[in-house]
C-alpha positions in Angstrom: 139.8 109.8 65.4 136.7 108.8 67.5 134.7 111.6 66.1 135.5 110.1 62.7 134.4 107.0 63.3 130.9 108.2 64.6 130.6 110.3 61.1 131.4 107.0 59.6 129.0 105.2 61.0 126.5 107.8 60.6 127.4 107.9 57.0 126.7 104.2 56.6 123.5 104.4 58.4 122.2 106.7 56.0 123.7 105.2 52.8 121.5 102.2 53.5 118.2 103.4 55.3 116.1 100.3 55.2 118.4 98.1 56.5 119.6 100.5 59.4 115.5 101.2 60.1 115.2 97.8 60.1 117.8 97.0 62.6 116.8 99.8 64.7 113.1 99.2 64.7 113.6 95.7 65.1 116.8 96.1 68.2 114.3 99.3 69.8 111.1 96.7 70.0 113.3 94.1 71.8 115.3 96.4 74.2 111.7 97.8 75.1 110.4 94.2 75.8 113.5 94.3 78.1 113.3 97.4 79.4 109.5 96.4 80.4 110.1 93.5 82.2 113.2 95.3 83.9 110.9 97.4 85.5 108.1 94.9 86.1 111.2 92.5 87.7 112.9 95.1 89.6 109.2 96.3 90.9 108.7 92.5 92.3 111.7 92.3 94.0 111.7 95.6 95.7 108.5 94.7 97.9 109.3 95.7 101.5 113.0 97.1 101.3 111.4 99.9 102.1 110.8 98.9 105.5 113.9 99.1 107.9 116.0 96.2 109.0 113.4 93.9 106.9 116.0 91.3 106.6 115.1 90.5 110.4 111.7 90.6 110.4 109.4 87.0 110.0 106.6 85.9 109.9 105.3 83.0 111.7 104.0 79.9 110.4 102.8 76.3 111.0 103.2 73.0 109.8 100.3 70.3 110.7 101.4 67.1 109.4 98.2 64.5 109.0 97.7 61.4 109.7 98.0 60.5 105.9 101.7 62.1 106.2 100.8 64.9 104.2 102.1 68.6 106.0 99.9 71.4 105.6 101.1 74.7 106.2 99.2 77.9 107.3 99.5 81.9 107.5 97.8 82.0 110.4 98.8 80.9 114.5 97.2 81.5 117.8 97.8 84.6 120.5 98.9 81.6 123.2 101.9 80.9 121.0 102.2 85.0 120.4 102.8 84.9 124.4 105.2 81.9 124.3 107.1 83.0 122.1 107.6 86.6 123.9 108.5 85.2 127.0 110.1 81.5 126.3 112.7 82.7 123.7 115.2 85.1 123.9 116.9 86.3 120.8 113.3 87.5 119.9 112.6 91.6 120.0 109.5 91.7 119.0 106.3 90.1 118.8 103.7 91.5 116.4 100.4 90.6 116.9 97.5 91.6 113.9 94.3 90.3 113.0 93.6 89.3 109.1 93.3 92.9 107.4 89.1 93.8 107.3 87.2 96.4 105.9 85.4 98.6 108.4 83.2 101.9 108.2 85.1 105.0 109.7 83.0 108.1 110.3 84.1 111.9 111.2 81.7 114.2 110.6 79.5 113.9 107.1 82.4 112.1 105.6 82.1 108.3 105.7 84.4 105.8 104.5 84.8 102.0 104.2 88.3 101.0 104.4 90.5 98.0 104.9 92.0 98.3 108.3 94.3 95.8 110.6 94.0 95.1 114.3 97.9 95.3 115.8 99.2 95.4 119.2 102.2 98.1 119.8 104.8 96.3 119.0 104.0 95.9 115.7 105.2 99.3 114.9 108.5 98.6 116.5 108.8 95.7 114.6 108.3 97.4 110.9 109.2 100.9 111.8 106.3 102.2 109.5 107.0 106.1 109.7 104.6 108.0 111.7 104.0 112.1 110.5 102.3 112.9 114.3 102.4 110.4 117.2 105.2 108.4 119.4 105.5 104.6 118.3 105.6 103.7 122.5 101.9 105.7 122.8 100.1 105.4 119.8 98.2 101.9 120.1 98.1 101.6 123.6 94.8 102.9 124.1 92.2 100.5 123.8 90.0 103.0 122.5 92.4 104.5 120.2 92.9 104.6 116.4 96.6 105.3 114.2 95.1 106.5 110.4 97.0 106.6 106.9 98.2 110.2 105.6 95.4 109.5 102.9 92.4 108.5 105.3 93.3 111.2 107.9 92.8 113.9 104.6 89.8 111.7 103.3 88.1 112.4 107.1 89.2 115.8 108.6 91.0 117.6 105.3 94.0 119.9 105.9 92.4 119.7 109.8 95.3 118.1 112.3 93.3 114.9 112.8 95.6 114.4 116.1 93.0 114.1 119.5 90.1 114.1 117.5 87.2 110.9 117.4 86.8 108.6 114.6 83.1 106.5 114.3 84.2 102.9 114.0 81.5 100.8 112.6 79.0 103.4 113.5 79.6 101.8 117.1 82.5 103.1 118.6 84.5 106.3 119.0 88.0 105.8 119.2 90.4 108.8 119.2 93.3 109.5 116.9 96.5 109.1 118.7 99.0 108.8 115.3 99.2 109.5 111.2 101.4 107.0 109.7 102.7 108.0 106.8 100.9 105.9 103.2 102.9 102.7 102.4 104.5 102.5 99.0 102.5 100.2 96.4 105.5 97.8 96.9 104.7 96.6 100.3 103.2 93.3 101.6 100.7 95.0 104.2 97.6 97.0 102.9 95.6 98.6 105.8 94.6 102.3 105.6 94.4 102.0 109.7 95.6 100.5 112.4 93.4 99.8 115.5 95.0 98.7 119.1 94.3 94.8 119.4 92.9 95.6 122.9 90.5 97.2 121.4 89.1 93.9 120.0 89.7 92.0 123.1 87.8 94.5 125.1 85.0 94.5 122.9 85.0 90.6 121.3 84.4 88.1 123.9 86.1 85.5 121.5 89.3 87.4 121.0 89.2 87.8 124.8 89.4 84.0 125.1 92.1 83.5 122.3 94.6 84.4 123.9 94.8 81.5 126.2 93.7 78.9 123.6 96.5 77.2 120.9 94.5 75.8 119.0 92.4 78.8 118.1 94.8 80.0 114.4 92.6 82.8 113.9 95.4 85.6 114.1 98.8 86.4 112.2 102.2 86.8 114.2 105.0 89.1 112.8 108.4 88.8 114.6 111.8 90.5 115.2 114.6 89.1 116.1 117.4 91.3 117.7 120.5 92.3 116.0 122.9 89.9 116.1 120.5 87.0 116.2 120.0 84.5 113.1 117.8 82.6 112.0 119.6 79.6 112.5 120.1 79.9 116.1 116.0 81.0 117.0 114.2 78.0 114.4 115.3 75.1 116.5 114.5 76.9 120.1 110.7 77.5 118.5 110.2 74.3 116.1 108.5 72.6 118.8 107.2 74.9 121.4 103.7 74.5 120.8 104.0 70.7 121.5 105.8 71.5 124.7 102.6 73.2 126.0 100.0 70.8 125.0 101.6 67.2 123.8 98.7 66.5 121.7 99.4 68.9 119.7 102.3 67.8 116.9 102.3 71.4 114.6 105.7 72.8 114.2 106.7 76.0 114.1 108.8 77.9 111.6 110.1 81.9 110.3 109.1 82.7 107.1 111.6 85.6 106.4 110.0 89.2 105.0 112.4 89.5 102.1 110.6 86.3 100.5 107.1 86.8 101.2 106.2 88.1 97.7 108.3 85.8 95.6 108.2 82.6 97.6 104.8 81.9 99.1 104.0 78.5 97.8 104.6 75.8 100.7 104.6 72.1 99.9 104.9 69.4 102.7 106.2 71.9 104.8 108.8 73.4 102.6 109.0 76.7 100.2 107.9 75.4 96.5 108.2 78.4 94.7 105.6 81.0 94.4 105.2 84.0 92.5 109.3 84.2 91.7 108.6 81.4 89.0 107.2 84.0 86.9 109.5 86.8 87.8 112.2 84.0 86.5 110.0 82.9 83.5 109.7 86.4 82.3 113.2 87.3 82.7 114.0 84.3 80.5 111.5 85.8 78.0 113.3 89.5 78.2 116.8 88.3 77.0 114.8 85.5 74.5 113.5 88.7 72.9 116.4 90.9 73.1 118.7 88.0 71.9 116.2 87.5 68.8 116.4 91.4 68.1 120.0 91.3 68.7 120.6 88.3 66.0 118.7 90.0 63.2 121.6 92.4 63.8 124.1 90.5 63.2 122.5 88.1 60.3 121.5 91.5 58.6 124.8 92.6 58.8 126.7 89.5 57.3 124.5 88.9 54.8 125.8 92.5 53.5 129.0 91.2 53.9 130.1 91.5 50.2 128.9 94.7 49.4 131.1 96.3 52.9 134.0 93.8 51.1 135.5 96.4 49.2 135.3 99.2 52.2 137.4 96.9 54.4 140.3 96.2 51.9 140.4 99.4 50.7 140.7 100.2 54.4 143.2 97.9 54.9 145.3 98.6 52.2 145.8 102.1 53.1 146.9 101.1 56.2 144.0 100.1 58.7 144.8 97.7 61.1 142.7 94.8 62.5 141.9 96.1 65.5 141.0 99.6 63.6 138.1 98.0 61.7 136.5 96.4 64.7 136.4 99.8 66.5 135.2 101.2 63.9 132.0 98.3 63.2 132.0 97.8 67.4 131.1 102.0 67.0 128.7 101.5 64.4 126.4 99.4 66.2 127.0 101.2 69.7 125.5 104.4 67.9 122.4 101.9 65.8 122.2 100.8 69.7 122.0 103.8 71.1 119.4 104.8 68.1 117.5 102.0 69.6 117.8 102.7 73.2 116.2 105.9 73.0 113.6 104.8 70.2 113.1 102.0 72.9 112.7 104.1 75.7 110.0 106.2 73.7 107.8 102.6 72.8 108.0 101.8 77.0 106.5 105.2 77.7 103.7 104.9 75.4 103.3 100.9 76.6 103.4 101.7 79.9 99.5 102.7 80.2 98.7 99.0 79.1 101.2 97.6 80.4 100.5 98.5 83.8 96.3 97.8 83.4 97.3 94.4 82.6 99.8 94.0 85.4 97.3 95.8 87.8 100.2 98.2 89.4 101.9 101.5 88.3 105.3 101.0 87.0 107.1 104.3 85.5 110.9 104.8 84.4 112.7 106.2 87.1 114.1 109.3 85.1 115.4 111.0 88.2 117.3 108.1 89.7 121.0 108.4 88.7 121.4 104.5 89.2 118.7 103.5 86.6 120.8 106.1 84.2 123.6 104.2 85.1 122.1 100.5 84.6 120.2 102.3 81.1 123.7 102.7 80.0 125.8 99.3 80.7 122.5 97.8 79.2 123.6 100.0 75.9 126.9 99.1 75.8 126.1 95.1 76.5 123.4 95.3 74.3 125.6 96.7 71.8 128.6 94.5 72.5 126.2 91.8 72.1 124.7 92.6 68.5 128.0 94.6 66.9 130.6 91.9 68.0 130.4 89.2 65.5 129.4 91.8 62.4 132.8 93.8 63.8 134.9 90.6 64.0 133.5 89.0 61.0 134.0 92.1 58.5 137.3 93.3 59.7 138.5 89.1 58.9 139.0 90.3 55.1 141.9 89.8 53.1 142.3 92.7 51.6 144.0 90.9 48.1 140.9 89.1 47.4 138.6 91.8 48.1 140.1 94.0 45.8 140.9 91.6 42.8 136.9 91.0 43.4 137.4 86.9 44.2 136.0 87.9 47.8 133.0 85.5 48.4 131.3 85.0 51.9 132.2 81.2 52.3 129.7 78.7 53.0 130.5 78.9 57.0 129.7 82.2 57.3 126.3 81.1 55.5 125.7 78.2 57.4 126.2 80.9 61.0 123.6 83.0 59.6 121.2 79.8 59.2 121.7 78.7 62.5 120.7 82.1 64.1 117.6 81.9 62.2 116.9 78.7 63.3 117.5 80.3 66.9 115.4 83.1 66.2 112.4 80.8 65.3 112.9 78.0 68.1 112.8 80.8 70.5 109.9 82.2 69.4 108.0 79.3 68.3 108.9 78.0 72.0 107.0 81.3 73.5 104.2 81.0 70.8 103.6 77.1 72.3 103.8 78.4 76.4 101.2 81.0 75.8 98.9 78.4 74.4 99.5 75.5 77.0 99.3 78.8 79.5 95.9 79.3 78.3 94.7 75.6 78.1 95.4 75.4 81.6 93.5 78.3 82.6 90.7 77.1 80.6 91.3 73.0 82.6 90.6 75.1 85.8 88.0 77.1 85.2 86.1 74.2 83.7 86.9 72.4 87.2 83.3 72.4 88.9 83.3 74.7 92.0 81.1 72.7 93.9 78.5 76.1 94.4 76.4 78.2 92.1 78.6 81.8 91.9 75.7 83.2 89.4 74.4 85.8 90.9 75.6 85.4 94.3 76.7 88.6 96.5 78.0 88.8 99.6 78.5 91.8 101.5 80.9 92.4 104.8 78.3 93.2 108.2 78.7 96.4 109.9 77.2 96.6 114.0 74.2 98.2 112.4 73.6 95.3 109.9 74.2 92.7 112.6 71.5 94.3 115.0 69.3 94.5 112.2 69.8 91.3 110.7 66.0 89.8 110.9 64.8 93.1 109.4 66.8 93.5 106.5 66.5 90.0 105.7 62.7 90.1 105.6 62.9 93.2 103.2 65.5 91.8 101.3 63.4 88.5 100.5 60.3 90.6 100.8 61.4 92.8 97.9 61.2 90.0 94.9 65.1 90.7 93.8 66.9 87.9 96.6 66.3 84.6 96.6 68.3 83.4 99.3 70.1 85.2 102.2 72.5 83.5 105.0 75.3 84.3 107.2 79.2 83.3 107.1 82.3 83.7 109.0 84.2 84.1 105.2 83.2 84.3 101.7 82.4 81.6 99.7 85.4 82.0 97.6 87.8 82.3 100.9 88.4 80.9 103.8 89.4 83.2 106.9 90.0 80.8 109.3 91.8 77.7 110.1 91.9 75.7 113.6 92.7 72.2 113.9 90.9 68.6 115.1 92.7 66.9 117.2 90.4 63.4 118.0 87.9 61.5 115.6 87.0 57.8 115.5 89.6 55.3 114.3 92.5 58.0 114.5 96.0 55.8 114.3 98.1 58.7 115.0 99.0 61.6 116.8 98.6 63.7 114.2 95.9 66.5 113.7 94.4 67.3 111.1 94.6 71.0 109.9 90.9 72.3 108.5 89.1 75.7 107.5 86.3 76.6 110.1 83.7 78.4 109.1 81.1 79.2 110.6 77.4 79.6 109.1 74.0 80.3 109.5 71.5 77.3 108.8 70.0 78.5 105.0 74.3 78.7 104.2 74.4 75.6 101.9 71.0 76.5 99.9 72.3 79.9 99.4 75.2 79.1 98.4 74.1 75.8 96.2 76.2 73.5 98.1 74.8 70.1 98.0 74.7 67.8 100.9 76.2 64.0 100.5 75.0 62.7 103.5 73.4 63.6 106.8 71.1 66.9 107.1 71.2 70.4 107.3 71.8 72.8 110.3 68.6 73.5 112.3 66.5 76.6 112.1 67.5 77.4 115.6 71.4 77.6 116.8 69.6 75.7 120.6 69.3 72.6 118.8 72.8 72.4 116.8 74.8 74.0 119.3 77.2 70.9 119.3 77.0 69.5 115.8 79.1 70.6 112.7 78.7 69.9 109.2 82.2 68.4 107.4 82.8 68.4 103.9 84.2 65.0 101.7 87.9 66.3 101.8 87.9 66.1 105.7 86.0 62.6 105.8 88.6 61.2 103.6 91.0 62.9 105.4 90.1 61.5 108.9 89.5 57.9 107.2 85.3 58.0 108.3 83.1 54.8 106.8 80.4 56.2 108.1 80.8 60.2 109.2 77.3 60.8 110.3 76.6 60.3 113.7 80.7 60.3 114.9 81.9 62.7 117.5 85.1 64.6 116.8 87.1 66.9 119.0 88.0 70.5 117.2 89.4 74.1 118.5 91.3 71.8 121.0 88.5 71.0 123.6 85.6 71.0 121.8 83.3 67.7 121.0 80.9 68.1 118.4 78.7 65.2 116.1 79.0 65.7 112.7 75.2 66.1 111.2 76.2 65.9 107.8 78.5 65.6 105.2 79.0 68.3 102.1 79.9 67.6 98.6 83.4 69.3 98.4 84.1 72.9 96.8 86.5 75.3 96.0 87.1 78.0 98.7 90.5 78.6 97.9 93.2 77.8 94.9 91.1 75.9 91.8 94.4 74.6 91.1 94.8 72.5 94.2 92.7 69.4 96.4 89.7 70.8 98.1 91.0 71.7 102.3 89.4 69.8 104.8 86.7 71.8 106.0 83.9 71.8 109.0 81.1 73.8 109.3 79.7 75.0 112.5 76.1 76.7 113.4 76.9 80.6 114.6 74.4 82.8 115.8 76.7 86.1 114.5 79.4 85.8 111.3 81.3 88.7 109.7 79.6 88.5 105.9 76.5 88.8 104.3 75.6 86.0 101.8 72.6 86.8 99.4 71.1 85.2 95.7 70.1 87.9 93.4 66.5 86.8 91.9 67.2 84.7 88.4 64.6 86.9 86.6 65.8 89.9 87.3 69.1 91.7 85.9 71.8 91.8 88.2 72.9 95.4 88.3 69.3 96.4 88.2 69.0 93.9 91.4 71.6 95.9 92.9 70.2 99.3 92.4 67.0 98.4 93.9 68.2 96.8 96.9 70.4 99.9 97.7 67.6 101.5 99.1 67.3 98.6 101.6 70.8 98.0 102.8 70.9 102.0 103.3 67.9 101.8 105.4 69.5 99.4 108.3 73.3 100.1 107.5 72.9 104.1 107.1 76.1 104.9 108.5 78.0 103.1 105.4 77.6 103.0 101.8 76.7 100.0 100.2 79.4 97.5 99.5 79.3 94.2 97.8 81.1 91.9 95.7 80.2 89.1 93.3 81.0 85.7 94.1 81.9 85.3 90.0 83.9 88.1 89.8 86.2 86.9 93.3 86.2 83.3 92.2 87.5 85.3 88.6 90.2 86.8 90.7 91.7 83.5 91.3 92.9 83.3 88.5 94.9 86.8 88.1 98.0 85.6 88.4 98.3 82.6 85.6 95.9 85.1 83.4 98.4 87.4 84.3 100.7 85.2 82.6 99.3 84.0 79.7 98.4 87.9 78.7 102.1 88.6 79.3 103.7 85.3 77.4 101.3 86.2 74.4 102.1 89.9 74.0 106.1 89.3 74.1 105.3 85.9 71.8 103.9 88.0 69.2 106.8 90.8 69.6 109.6 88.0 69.3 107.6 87.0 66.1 107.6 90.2 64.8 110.9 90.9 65.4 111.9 87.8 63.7 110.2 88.5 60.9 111.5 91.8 60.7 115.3 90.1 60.3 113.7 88.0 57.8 112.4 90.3 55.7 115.3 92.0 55.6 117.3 88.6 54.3 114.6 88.2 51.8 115.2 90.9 50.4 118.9 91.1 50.4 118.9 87.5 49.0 116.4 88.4 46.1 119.0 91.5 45.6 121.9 88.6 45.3 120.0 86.5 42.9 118.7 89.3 40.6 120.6 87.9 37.2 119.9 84.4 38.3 116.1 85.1 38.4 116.0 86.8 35.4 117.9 83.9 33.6 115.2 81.4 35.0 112.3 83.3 33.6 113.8 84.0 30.3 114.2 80.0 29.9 110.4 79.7 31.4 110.2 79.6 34.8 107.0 80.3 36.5 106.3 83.1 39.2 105.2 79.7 41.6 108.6 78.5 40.6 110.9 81.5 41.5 109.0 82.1 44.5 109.3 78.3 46.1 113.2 78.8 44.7 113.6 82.0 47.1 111.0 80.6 49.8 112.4 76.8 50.3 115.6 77.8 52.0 113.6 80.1 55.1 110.4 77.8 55.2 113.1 74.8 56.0 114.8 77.1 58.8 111.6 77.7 60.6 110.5 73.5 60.5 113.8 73.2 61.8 113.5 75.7 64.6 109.9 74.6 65.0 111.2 70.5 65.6 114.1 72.5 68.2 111.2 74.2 70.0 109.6 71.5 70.5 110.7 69.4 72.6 112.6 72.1 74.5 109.3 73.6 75.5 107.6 70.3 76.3 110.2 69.6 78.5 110.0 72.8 80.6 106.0 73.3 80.4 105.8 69.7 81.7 107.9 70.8 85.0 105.5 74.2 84.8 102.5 71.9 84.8 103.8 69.4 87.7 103.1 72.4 90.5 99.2 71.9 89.8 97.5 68.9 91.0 94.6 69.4 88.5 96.7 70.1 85.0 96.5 69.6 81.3 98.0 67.2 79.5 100.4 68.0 76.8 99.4 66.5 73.7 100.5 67.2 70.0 97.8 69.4 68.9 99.7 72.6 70.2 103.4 71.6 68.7 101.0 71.4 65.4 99.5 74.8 65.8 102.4 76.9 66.6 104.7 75.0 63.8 101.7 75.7 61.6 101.0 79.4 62.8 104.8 80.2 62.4 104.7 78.5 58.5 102.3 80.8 58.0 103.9 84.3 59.2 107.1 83.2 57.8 105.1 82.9 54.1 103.7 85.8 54.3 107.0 87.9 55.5 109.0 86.7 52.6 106.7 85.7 50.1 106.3 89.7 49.1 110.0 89.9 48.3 110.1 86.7 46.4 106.6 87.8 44.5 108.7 90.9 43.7 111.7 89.8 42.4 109.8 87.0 40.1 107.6 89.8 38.5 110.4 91.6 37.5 111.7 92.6 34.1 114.5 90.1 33.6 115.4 92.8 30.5 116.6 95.1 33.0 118.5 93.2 35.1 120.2 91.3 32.4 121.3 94.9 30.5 124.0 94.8 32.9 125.5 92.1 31.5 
């Protein structure tokens, strides 16, 4: 009996090809939209579960609340509360200790590399339980002079070779000796280092990182911690919420556990507390998937009850031989599981050849897990949902016959089944309309920010991390460099322009009214930073030539004068990095180091004789890349250890950006999908429609009725639909872009223009899909399709 059903349906499939391609094109395109975001979905929420007992491990953050009551909350904490909090609480197993992830130059033999590494202390193994290949976890970074390497950068360095005992060249400076090979970490995991370096190593060999550890205000690090088994949350937060006040009162941060499992999806903090983060999109995009697949899904069922009167006279002939109710809906519920599982595979085939783009635009590498049994598994009870989803009405609408009328030919679909298949229209369009208007306030928004002035000149601005060799050579290299026509300007930093590495606190400034600090970047620059850079100075003066003569000023920027409540900043002392006082020389006009989206941090400026990065203007008459090639030369001269590295300040202040662009590249590929799949179904009504009114059309034009005429007579019904699903749309999507828009402090304003645009865009596509079927059908012969009659 089953096996007849499936010939049935297979029979019926073929008896009416371009409605069954139809409904398989259009049900393949959205279960591959579905099937792509799936992947992309389960991709995001996989990051770390790799790692075991993740569910356990933390990460430790702060809250400075300022003295205008707002709380700002950072990544990064001091090695003094590292120590407290292995020694004051119990309940915690581990106490990770890492520095922020860097890129250094490794060196064995002719090969040379320049990798992001991370400085950890040993437990930081024990806490993650990253696999090592050769080593023991309790050895491996307990040498000062030691280093653990990636499966990939111990090939990259010593080939098939056991790397184990041999010396690595760090920074052309040092020779530290592999001790471990950790096996690579998965794409889908939170850490990124292609190395791991003992963090004694740093505190033997940095006199700075020597004196952290005793100093809590110094948040230049990043704590990771364990708690044992059998300890929550709940019972460690309240032990370690103040602990940092308990060793120095002054200072009124609290302490808090960011859990692992949330890191990627929820790493937006606001006053203090979790606001969302990257799983706002994960959700949006879901939403979108099952918006797309629904749409696909009702053009199955509208296709298939507007056939309803020609599959009349199947189901009473059925019925009066002696099928039952329950018979026909099998038998339809089949028919669509096999047009679904048409579409499943046809889907499956549209996701391979999409997944090349799709993952360059995502920037990752998603593939279908073939050999998993569990994604065979959830492939299937997608099938049979799917199916359910789009056969059930068609099934329980059809088999609703009486088989009397049917067969004395009075059978008519009534006017409710009509007014059903309107309304799914109308769905169709307000869903897609709705994505049509999210990719274009997506994209206006984007546009707000980038149009937001940066407060420097990114134009042909490069920096480039310093090596030892660089540093020693600094004085050379920058004569050369100016020397050679092709840089402009050249200065030192502690971070990037477009970033900002650091973050310590100030603790005492004039007319304070509470005991609240005030949480700020510190960066620390050379005295040609702000000409380099194009920053422009509000009040006061630049640093001095010499560091002798600035050794205890610091330059603040307009955020942290308004912050602090200064009349008159130049001149006052403040107290920063918990004991030391320092005048502020002048004041800088505000710019963006971090999010474009958000208020400019508090930020002050410090003279340093040594910084991390290498800030240089390219010459404004000379081509960039051409800049680049020549200067080559000169970088390899005094940093020959290394290759060349750089980065323009455009492109990273670009990269800031990645994740809304992300968005609005996503929301306007499946936009235009849900379109076409809308238009697909109505095509398909158009032309079943024109069948239907055949006679009536050739009546019309025998008594003179125009080709304009017939078509706005065939047209007026489906142009009304899509106003109606357009005025639906509408305010739907106002109301939920508006809540989208909220989590920006610099955002567009909604205003009509873009309800207009997609309303209008949508008239348009839905003119053109059925105006060739209504064209059709007014052009022709009204003699032949009134010989019938």
């Amino acid at each position: 009996m089953f096996l007849n059903y499936i010939k049935t349906a297979w029979r019926n499939i073929l008896h009416n090809k371009v409605y069954s391609a139809l409904n398989i094109f259009g049900l393949a395109t959205g279960m591959a939209v579905a099937l792509l975001i799936g992947l992309w979905v389960f991709r995001e929420y996989s990051y770390d579960r790799f790692i075991p007992g993740y569910e356990n491990l933390y990460q430790v953050k702060l809250n400075y609340k300022s003295n205008d009551g707002d709380t700002t909350t950072i990544s990064s904490a001091s090695l003094a509360l590292a120590e407290a909090l292995r020694k004051e609480i119990p309940g915690i197993q581990y106490v990770a200790e890492t520095d922020w992830n860097d890129r250094h130059g490794l060196m064995a033999g002719d090969k040379k590399l320049l990798l992001n590494g991370t400085g950890a202390n040993p437990d930081f193994l024990r806490a993650f339980g990253f696999p090592l290949l050769s080593g023991q976890v309790a050895q491996v970074l307990n040498d000062p002079y030691s280093i653990v390497l990636t499966e990939t950068t111990a090939k990259a360095l010593f080939g098939n070779a056991d790397p184990v005992n041999k010396i690595v060249r760090l920074d052309n400076h040092y020779d530290l000796k592999v001790t471990g090979i950790l096996k690579d970490l998965p794409a889908n995991s939170s850490f990124g280092f292609k190395y791991l370096v003992p963090f004694k190593f740093y505190e033997q060999t940095q006199d700075w990182m020597r004196l952290a550890r005793t100093q809590w205000l110094n948040n230049s690090f990043q704590l990771y911690v364990s708690l044992a088994p059998g300890v929550s949350l709940v019972q460690v937060s309240p032990k370690i919420k103040d602990i940092i006040s308990r060793h120095d009162k002054e200072m009124k941060a609290t302490v808090f556990l960011h859990p692992m499992r949330a890191w990627r999806l929820y790493s937006n903090f606001e006053n203090g507390k979790v606001s969302g983060g990257f799983i706002e999109y994960v959700r949006m995009f879901s939403i979108v998937g099952i918006l797309v697949l629904l749409i696909a899904c009702i053009n199955f069922i509208n296709l298939a009850t507007a056939r309803s009167e020609k599959r009349a006279r199947e189901v009473g002939v059925r019925k009066a031989i002696g099928s039952g109710r329950r018979e026909l809906i099998f038998q339809f519920l089949v028919e669509s599981m096999l047009i679904t599982v048409i579409s499943a595979f046809l889907s499956i085939g549209i996701v391979e050849l999409a997944l090349p783009v799709f993952n360059q635009i995502i920037g990752a590498t998603i593939a279908i897990p073939y050999g998993n049994p569990l994604a065979w598994e959830l492939l299937l009870l997608f099938v049979v949902v799917t199916g359910l989803i789009a056969g059930s009405r068609p099934a329980f609408y059809l088999s609703s016959f009486e088989a009397v009328k049917v067969l004395k030919g009075t059978f008519r679909a009534g006017r409710q089944a009509t007014l059903r298949r309107k309304s799914l229209v109308v769905i169709q369009f307000a869903c897609s309309v709705a994505l049509i208007i999210s990719t274009i306030i997506i994209y206006q928004q984007i546009r707000h920010a980038k149009q937001r002035p940066a407060g420097y000149n990114a134009d042909g601005l490069v920096f480039t991390g310093m090596s030892e060799d660089m540093r020693r050579n600094y004085d050379a290299l920058r004569n050369d460099l100016l020397q050679s026509g092709l840089v402009e300007n050249i200065s030192k930093a502690s971070s990037p322009v477009t970033d900002v590495w650091s973050h310590t606190a100030v603790n005492s400034w004039r007319g304070k009214t509470s005991e609240d600090m005030l949480s700020v970047a510190a960066i620390a620059v050379s005295p040609d930073y702000f000409e380099t850079v194009g920053m422009q100075l509000a009040a006061g003066r630049d640093f001095y030539p010499t560091w002798a003569q600035d050794s205890g000023t610091v330059i603040v920027n307009e955020a942290a004068v308004k912050r602090m409540g200064l009349t008159d900043p130049v001149g006052q002392y403040i107290v920063w990095q918990q004991d030391k006082r320092v005048a502020i020389a002048g004041v800088v006009k505000d710019a963006i180091m971090e999010s474009p989206f958000k208020p400019v941090e508090a930020a002050v400026f410090e003279h340093e004789q040594d910084a991390d990065m290498l800030l240089y203007r390219l010459s404004a008459n000379v081509n960039a890349h051409t800049a680049i090639e020549k200067i080559t030369p000169i970088f390899n001269k005094y940093n020959p250890a290394f290759p060349y590295d750089y980065a323009f300040a455009d492109d990273a202040y670009a990269q800031k950006f990645n994740l809304e662009t992300l968005a609005g590249k996503l929301a306007a590929i499946f936009a235009g999908l849900a379109i076409f799949i809308s238009c697909l179904g109505l095509f398909g009504l158009a032309a079943f429609m024109a069948s239907q009114r055949t006679k009536e059309i050739a009546v019309r034009k025998v008594m003179g009725a125009t080709v304009m005429q017939l078509w706005l007579l065939l047209s007026k019904d489906f142009i009304l639909l899509v106003i109606v699903g357009c005025a639906i749309a509408s305010p739907v999507s106002f109301y939920f872009l508006h809540h989208w828009l909220a989590k920006y402090t610099y955002h567009i304003t909604i205003g009509p223009g873009v309800f207009i645009m997609a309303t209008t865009g949508a008239l348009v596509i839905t003119i053109c899909t059925i105006s060739f079927q209504a064209v059709r059908a007014a052009f022709m012969n009204p003699v032949n399709s009134l010989k019938a009659e």
